[in-house]
C-alpha positions as CSV (number, residue, x, y, z in Angstrom):
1,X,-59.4,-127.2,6.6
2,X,-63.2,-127.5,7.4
3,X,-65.0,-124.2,8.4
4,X,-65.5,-125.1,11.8
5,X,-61.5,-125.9,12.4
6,X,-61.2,-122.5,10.9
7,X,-63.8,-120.6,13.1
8,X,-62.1,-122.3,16.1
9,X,-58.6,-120.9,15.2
10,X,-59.9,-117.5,14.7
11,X,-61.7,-117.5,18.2
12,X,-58.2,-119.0,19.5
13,X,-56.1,-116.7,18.3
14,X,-58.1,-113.8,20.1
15,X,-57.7,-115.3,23.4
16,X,-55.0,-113.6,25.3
17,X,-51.5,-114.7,25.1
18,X,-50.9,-116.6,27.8
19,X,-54.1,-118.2,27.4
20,X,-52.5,-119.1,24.0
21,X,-49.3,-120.1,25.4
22,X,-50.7,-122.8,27.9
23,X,-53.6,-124.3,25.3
24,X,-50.1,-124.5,22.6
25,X,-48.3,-126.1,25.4
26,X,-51.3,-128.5,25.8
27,X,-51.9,-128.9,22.2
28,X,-48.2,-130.0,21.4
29,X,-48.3,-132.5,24.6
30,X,-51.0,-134.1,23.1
31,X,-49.2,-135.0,20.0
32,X,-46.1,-136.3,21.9
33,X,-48.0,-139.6,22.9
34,X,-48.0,-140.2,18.8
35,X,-44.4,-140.2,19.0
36,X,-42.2,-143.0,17.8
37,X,-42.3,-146.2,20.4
38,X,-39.0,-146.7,19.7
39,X,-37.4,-143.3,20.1
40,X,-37.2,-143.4,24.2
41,X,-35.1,-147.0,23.7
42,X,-33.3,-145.8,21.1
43,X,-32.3,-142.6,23.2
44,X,-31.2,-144.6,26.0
45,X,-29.0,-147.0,24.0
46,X,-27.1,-143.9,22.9
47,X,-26.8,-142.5,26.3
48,X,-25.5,-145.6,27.3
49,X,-23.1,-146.0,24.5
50,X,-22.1,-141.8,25.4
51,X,-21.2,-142.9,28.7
52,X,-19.1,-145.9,28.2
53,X,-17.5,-143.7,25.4
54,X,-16.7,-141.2,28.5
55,X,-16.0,-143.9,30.7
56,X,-13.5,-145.7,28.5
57,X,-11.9,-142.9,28.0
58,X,-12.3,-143.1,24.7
59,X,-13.6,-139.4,24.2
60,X,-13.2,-136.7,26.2
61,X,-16.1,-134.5,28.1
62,X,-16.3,-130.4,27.2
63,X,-17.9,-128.5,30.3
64,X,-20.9,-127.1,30.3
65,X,-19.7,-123.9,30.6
66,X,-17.6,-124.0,27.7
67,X,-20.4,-125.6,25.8
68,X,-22.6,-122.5,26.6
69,X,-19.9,-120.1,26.1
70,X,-19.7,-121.2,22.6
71,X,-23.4,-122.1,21.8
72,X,-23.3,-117.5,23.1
73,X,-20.9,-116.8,21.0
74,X,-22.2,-118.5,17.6
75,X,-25.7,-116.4,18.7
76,X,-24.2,-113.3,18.2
């Protein structure tokens, strides 16, 4: 890591946190563009193929609530 990366970081990581928080949450946005083309298509075609799995009848839907009852109860 050049010096001048490093001097940034240093001076970064002194900044308050929320300061922090929103230049990370700016940081990170900027990488998102980089993200794979293909992912939003690919994302859809398997929401697609969810619902008409749902639709069908071919699998059956949980609740959210029982979803986030369990997703609490592996946390603990």
């Amino acid at each position: 890591m050049p010096s001048q990366t490093r001097d940034l970081e240093s001076q970064l990581l002194e900044l308050p946190s929320e300061d922090r928080a929103r230049l990370a949450t700016k940081l990170i946005s900027s990488l998102e563009i980089e993200a794979d083309a293909d992912a939003e298509s690919a994302w859809l075609i398997e929401a697609e193929r969810r619902l008409d799995e749902l639709e069908s009848g071919n699998i059956q839907g949980v609740s959210a609530d029982t979803v986030f009852e369990k997703a609490r109860s592996t946390l603990k």
